[in-house]
C-alpha positions in Angstrom: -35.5 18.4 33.8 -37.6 15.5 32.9 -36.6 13.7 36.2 -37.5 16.7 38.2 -40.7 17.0 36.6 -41.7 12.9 37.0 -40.4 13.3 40.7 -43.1 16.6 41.2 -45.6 14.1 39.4 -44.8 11.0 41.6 -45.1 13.3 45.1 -48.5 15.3 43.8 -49.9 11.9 42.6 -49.6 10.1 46.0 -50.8 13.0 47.6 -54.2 12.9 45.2 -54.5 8.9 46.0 -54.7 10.0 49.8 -57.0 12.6 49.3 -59.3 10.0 47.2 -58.2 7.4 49.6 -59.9 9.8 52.2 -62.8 10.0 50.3 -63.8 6.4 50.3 -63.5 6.9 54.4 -66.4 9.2 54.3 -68.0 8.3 51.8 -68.8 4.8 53.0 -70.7 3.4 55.8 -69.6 2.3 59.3 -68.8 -1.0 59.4 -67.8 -3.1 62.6 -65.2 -5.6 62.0 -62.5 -4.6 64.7 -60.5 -2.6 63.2 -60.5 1.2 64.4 -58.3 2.7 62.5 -60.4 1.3 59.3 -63.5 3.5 60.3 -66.8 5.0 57.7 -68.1 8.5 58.1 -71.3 8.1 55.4 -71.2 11.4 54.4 -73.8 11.9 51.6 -71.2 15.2 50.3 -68.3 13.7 50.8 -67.4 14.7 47.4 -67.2 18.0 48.1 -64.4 17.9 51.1 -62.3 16.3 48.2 -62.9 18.8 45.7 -62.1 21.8 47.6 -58.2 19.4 48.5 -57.6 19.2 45.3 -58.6 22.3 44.3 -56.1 23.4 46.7 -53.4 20.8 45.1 -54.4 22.6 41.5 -53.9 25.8 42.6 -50.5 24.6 44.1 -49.1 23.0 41.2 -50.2 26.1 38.7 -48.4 28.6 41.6 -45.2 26.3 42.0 -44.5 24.7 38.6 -45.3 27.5 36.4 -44.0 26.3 32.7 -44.8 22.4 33.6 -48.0 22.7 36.1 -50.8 21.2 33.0 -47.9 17.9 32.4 -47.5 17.8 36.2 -51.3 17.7 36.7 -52.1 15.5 34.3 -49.3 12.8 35.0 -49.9 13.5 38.9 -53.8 12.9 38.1 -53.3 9.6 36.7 -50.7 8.4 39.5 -53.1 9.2 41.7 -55.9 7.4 40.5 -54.1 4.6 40.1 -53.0 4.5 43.2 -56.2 5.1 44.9 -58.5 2.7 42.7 -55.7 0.0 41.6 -53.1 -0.4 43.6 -54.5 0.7 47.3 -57.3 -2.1 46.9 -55.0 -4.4 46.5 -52.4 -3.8 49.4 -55.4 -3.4 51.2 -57.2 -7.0 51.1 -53.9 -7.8 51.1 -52.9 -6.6 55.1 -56.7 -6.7 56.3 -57.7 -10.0 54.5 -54.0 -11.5 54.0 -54.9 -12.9 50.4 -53.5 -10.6 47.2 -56.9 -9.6 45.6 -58.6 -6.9 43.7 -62.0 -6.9 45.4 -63.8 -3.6 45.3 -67.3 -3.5 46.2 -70.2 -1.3 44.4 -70.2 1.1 46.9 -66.5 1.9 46.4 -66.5 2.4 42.5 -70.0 4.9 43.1 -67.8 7.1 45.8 -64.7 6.8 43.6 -66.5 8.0 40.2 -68.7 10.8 42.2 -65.5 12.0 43.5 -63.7 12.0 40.1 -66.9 14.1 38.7 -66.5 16.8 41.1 -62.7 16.6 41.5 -61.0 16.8 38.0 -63.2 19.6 36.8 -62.2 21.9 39.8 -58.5 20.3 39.7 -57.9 21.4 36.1 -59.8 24.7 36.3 -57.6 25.2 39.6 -54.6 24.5 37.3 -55.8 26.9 34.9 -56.7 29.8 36.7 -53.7 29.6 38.9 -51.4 31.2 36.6 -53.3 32.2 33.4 -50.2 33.9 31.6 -47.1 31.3 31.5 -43.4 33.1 31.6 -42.0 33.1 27.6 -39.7 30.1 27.1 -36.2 30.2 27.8 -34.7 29.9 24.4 -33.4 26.9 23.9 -29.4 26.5 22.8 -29.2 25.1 19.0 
């Protein structure tokens, strides 16, 4: 059961660092270095696209994973933002700049935390209200 549980957490997590991945594309500016498939949307609300995904992903893990959803949100939360914040940054500067760095500008870390301020509340809530009476345990064998 615990492997099940950490594989649910591993698969919801990566989908959250996309979605905040996403958000950093519109959140930040245009910029013109080449690279198309790199591209900025500045989009002052950009917050808002994300919140309503993983809104969406709450409401999924409270519907799917009934008895586990609040340890699969929480663990998926934290893989995700990892991911997204940690991780990402590097592989990135590391394909695009071919050096291994951690170099995340301003701009970044004020998109990430905006996003993280509208996100988790409505995530969790999500979570919450997506199956407000859990099933009794199954009794478990002595």
């Amino acid at each position: 059961m615990r492997e099940l549980i950490r594989a649910r957490s591993i698969i919801t997590g990566v989908v959250l660092a996309a979605v905040l991945h996403a958000d950093w594309h519109l959140a930040r500016p245009q910029h013109h270095h080449g690279f198309t498939l790199n591209p900025g949307f500045n989009l002052a609300y950009h917050w808002a696209i994300t919140a309503l995904v993983f809104g969406i992903v709450g409401w999924f893990i409270s519907q799917r994973w009934t008895r586990e959803r609040w340890r699969v949100a929480t663990t998926a939360l934290v893989i995700g933002v990892v991911l997204a914040q940690i991780i990402l940054p590097v592989l990135q500067a590391l394909a695009f700049e071919h050096r291994l760095a951690y170099a995340v500008e301003p701009g970044r870390w004020a998109a990430f935390f905006q996003a993280l301020v509208a996100c988790v509340p409505i995530y969790f809530l999500a979570v919450w209200l997506g199956a407000r009476e859990s099933p009794p345990a199954e009794p478990r064998a002595p």
